[in-house]
C-alpha positions as CSV (number, residue, x, y, z in Angstrom):
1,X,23.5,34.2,7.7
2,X,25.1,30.7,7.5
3,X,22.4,29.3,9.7
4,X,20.0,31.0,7.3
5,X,21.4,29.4,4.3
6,X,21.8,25.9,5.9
7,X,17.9,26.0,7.0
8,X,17.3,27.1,3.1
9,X,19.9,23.8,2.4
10,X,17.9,21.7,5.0
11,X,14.5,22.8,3.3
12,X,14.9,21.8,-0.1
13,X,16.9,18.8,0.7
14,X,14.0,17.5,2.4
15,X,11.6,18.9,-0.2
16,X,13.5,16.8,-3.0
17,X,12.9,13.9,-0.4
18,X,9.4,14.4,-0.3
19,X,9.0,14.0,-4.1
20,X,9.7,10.2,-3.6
21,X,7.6,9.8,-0.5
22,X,5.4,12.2,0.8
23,X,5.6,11.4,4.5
24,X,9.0,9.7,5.5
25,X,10.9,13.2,5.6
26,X,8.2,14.7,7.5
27,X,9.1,12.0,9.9
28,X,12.2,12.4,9.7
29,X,12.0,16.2,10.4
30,X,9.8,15.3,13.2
31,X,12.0,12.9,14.8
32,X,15.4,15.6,14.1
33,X,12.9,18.6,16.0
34,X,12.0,16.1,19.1
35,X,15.5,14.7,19.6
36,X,16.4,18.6,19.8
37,X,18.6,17.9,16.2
38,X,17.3,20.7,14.6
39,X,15.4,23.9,15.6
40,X,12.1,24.8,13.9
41,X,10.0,27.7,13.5
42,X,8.5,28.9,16.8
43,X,5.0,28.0,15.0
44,X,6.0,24.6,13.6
45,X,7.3,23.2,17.0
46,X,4.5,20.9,17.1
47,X,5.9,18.6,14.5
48,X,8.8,18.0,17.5
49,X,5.3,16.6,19.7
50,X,5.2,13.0,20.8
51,X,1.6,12.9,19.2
52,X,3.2,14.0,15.6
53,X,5.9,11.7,15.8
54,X,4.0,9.1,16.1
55,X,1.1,10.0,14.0
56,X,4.1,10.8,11.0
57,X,5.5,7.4,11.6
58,X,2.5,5.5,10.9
59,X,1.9,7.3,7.9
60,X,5.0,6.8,6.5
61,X,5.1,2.8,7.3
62,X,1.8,3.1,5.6
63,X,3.0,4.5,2.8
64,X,5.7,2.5,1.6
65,X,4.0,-0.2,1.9
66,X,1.1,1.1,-0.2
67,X,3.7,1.4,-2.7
68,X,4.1,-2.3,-2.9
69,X,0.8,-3.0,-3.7
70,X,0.1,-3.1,-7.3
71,X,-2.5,-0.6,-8.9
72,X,-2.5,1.0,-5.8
73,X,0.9,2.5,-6.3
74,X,0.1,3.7,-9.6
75,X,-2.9,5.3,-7.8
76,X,-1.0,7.1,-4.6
77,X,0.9,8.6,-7.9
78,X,-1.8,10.6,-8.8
79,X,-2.9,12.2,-5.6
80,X,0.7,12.3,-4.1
81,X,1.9,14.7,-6.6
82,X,-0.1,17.4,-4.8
83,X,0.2,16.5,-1.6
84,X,3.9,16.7,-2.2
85,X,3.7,20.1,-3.4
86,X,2.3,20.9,0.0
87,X,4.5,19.3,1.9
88,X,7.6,20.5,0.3
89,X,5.9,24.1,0.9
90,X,5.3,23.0,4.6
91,X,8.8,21.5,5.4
92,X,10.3,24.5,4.2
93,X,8.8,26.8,6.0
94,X,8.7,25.3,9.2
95,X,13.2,25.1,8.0
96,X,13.9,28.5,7.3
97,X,15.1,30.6,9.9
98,X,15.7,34.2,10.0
99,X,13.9,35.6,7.1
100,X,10.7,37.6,6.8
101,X,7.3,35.7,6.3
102,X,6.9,37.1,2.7
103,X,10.2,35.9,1.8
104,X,10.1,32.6,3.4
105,X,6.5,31.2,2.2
106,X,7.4,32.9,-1.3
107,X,11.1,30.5,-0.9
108,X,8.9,28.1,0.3
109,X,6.3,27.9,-2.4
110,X,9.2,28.4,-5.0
111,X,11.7,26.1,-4.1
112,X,9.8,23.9,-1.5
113,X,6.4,23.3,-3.8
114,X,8.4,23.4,-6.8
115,X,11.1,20.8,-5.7
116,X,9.2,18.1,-4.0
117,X,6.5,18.6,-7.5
118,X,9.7,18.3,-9.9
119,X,10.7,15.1,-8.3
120,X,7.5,13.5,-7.2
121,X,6.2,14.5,-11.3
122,X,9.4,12.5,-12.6
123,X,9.0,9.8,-10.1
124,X,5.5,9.0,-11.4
125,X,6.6,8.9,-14.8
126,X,9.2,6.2,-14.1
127,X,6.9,3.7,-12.2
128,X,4.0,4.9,-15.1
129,X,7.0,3.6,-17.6
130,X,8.0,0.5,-15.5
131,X,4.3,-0.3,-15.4
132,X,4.0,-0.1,-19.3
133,X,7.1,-1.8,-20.0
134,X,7.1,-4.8,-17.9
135,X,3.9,-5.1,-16.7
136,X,3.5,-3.4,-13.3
137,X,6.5,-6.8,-12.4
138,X,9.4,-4.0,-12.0
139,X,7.6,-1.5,-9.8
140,X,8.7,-2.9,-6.7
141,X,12.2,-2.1,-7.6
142,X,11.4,1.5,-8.2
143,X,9.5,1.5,-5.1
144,X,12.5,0.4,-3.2
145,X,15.1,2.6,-4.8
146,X,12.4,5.8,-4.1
147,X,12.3,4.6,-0.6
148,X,15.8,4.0,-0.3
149,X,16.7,8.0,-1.9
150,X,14.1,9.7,0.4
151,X,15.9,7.7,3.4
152,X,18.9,8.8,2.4
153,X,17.8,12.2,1.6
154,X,16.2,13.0,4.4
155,X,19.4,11.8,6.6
156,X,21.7,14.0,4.7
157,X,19.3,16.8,4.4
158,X,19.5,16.7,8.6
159,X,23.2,16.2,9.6
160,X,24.6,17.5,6.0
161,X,22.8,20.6,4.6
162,X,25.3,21.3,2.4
163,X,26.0,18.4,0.9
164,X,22.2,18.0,0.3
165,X,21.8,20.6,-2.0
166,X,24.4,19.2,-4.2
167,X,22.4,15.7,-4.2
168,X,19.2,17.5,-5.1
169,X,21.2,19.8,-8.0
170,X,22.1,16.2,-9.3
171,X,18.5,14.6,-8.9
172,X,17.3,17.4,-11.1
173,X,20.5,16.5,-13.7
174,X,19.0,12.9,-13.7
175,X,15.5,14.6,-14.1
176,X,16.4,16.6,-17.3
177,X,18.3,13.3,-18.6
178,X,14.7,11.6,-18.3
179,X,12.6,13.7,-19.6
180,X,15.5,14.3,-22.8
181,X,14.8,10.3,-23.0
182,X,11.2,10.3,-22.9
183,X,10.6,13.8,-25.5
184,X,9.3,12.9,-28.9
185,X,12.5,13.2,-30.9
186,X,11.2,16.0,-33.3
187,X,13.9,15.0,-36.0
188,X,11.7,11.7,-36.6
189,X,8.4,13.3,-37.4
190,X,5.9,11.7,-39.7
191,X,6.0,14.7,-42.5
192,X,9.8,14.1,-43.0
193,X,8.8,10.4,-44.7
194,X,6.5,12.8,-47.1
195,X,9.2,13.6,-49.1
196,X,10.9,10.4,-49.9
């Protein structure tokens, strides 16, 4: 049961890592499940392989540098958001151990999908807003602090389970805090200037 619960730990931790880059925890899962860090599914061993190790690497050193270049990261935005929900979905079920297949792809749609598309969705809107606001010049700071998170993330989210899902209930705190910032404030709505 408590290895269970710390592959469930392990699975969103690295899910809410994939909403700020798609590859890097894949990577990072890959190089955990060769160095014999963490067990995977019997049918998601391959991602321990030499071949996907290396094939994951490139992609992520190709990714975060795509995110340096301007227009292109404002582009990767719009298809990653996807992607990431497939990949959350992915790393989660090649995580969980110990639960039926109806139960662990409906977990790993659920809090997987969901997770990695809740972050990746809120991650969009901050570089969409940093692009607005000062002209595309601040993006390479929110590149390096989404970088930086999924890093960190994905490190905890191996060696730390438990802690991880703390870190992920307060990305999704900072989340809500956004998206309270960016809603319309209904209490300033034209028709209330109507009666004055």
């Amino acid at each position: 049961m408590t290895e269970t619960l710390l592959s469930i730990f392990l699975g969103i931790g690295l899910s809410a890592s994939v909403g700020f880059r798609v590859f890097l925890p894949l990577f990072a899962l890959s190089l955990a499940a060769y160095f014999n860090l963490w067990e995977l599914n019997e049918s998601w061993l391959w991602i321990g392989s030499t071949t996907a190790v290396v094939t994951l690497g490139i992609a992520t050193v190709v990714e975060i540098v795509a995110y340096y270049i301007p227009v292109i990261d404002n582009a990767l935005d719009t298809i990653a958001i996807p992607l990431a929900t497939i990949a959350g979905t992915a790393v989660m079920v090649s995580t969980v151990a110990d639960l039926s297949p109806v139960i662990t792809w409906a977990l790993a749609i659920i809090a997987g999908g969901g997770t990695a598309a809740a972050v990746k969705s809120s991650a969009s809107t901050a570089r969409l807003g940093s692009t607005v606001s000062t002209a595309g010049f601040a993006n390479p700071i929110v590149s390096t602090i989404e970088t930086g998170t999924s890093i960190l993330m994905s490190i905890i989210s191996i060696f730390l389970p438990v802690l991880a899902i703390f870190l992920v209930l307060f990305i999704f705190y900072l989340i809500y805090k956004l998206y309270r910032k960016l809603r319309p404030n209904k209490s300033k709505s034209p028709n209330t200037n109507l009666n004055t």
